[in-house]
C-alpha positions as CSV (number, residue, x, y, z in Angstrom):
1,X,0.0,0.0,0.0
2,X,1.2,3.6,-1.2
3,X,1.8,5.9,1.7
4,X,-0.7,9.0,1.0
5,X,1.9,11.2,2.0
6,X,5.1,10.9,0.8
7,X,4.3,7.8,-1.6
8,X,6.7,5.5,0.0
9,X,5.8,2.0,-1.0
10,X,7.0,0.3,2.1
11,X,4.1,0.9,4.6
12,X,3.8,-1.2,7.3
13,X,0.8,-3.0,9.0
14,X,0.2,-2.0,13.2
15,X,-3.1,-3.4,13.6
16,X,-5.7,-5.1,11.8
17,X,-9.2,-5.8,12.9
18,X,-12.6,-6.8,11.3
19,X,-15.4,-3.8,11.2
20,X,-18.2,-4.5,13.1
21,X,-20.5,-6.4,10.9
22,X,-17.5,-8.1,10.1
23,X,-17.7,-7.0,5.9
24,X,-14.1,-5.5,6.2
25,X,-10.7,-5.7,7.8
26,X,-9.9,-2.0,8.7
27,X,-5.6,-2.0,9.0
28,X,-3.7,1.0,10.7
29,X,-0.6,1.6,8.6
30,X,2.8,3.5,9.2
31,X,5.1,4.7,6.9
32,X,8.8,3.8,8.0
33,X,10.2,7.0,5.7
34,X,8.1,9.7,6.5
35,X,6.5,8.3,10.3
36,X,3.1,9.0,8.2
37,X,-0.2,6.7,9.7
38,X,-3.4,6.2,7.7
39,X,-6.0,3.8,8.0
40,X,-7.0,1.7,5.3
41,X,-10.1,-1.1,5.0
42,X,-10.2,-4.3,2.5
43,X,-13.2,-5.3,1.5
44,X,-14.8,-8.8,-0.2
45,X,-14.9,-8.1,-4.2
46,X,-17.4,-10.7,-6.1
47,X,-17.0,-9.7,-9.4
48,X,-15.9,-6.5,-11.4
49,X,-19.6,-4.4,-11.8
50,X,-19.7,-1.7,-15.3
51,X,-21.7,1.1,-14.5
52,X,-23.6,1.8,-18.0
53,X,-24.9,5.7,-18.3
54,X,-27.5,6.9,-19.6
55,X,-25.7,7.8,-22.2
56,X,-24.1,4.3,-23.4
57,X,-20.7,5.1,-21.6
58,X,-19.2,2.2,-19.6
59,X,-17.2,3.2,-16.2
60,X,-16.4,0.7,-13.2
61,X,-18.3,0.6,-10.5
62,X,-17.3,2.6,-7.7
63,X,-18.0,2.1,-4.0
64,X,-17.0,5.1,-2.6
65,X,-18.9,7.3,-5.5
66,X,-22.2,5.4,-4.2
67,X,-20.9,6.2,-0.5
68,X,-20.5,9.9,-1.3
69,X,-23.6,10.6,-3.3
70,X,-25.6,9.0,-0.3
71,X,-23.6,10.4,2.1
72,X,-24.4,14.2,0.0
73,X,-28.6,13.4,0.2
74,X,-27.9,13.1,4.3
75,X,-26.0,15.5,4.8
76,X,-27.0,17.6,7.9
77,X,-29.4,15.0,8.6
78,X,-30.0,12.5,11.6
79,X,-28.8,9.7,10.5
80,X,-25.8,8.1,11.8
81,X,-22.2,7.3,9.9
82,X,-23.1,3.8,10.5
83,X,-26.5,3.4,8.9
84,X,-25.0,4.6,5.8
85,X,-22.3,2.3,5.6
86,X,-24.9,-0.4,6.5
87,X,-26.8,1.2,3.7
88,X,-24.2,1.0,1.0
89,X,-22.6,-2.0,2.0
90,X,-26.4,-3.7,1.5
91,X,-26.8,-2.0,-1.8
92,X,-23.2,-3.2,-3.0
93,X,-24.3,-6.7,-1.6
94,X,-27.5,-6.4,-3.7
95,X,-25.9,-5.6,-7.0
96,X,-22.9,-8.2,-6.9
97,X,-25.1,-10.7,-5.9
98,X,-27.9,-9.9,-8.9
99,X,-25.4,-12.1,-10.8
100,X,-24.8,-9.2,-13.4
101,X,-21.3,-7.4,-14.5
102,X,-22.7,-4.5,-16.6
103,X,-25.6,-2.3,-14.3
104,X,-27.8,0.3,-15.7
105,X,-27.2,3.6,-13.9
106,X,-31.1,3.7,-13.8
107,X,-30.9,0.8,-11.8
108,X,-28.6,1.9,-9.2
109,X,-30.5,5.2,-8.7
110,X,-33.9,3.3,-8.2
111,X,-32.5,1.2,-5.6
112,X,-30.5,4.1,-3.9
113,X,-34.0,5.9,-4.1
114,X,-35.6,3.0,-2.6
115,X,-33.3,2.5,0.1
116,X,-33.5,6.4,0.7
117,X,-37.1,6.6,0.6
118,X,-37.3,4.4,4.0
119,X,-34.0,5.5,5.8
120,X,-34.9,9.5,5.3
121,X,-37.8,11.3,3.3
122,X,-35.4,14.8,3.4
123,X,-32.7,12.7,1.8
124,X,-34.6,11.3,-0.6
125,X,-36.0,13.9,-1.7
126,X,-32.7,15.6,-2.3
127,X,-31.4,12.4,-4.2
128,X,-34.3,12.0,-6.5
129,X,-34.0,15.9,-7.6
130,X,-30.6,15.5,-8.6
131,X,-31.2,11.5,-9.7
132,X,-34.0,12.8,-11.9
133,X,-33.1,16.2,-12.8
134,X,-36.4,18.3,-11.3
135,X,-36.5,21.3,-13.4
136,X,-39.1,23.2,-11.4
137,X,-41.5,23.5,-8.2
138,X,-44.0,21.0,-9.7
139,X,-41.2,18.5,-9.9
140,X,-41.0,18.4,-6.2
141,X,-44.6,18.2,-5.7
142,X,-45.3,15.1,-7.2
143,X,-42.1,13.6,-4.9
144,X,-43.4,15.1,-1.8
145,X,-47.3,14.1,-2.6
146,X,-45.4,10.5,-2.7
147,X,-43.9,10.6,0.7
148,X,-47.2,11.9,1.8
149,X,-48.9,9.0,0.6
150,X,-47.0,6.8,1.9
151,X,-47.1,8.8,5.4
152,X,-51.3,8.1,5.2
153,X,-50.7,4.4,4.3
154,X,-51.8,2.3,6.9
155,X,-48.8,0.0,8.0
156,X,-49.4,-3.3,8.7
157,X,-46.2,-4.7,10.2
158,X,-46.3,-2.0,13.1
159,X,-48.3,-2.5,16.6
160,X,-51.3,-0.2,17.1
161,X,-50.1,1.6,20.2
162,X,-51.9,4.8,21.5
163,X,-50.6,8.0,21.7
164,X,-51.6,10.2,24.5
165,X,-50.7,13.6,24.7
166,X,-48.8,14.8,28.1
167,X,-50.9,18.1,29.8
């Protein structure tokens, strides 16, 4: 591993231990020429994923793209650092697993927009304007009359408790 510092080739591994639901080994490194430490994490890799745009051009499939364009939509929002790796480790899971190497961009935005949907309404909101390039106020209306239909669904797989308010 390249040092990100001085670009010494010769890093060094101090510690290694798995990440909590035990997807990746995170590894502290050190640099023996500049004293530099990063942290690095390894990660399981099923097969090499194509990203195809909209437009027909093919790019490889990047984690840490996914991670930051998710991580943008919740920004400033209550949601912890964990959830979202949770969230994009599930997604990655998902899409290696659907058994194919080239994946439509469409696809990955539905299913970031699905996973967004039920995580955070704010963020999804802000992913689907930029995912489907709103153009005006209307745009936003038909998102939010979506949430709010789903707000009025009655949900089945949640106990009836009753609320009472506090005088």
């Amino acid at each position: 591993m390249r040092c990100p510092y001085c670009s010494g080739e010769n890093t060094q591994v101090k510690d290694s231990r798995p990440t909590e639901e035990n997807t990746s080994i995170r590894r502290r490194r050190i640099c023996p020429d500049c004293d530099g430490r990063f942290t690095t994490f390894e990660r399981v890799q099923l097969r090499e994923m194509t990203v195809v745009k909209r437009s027909g051009r093919k790019v490889p499939f990047e984690r840490d793209k996914l991670y930051k364009s998710i991580d943008i939509a919740l920004r400033k929002r209550p949601v912890e650092p964990e959830r979202i790796e949770r969230l994009v480790s599930g997604l990655v899971r998902r899409l290696e697993s659907s058994g194919e190497t080239e994946l439509p961009s469409t696809t990955i935005g539905e299913m970031v927009m699905d996973a967004l949907r039920g995580l955070d309404p704010v963020a999804y909101v802000r992913f689907a304007s930029v995912y489907r390039d709103f153009r005006d106020a209307a745009d936003f209306q038909d998102v939010l009359g979506d949430i709010a239909r789903d707000v009025d669904a009655p949900r089945t797989n949640i106990p009836n408790v009753a609320i009472t308010k506090k005088h």
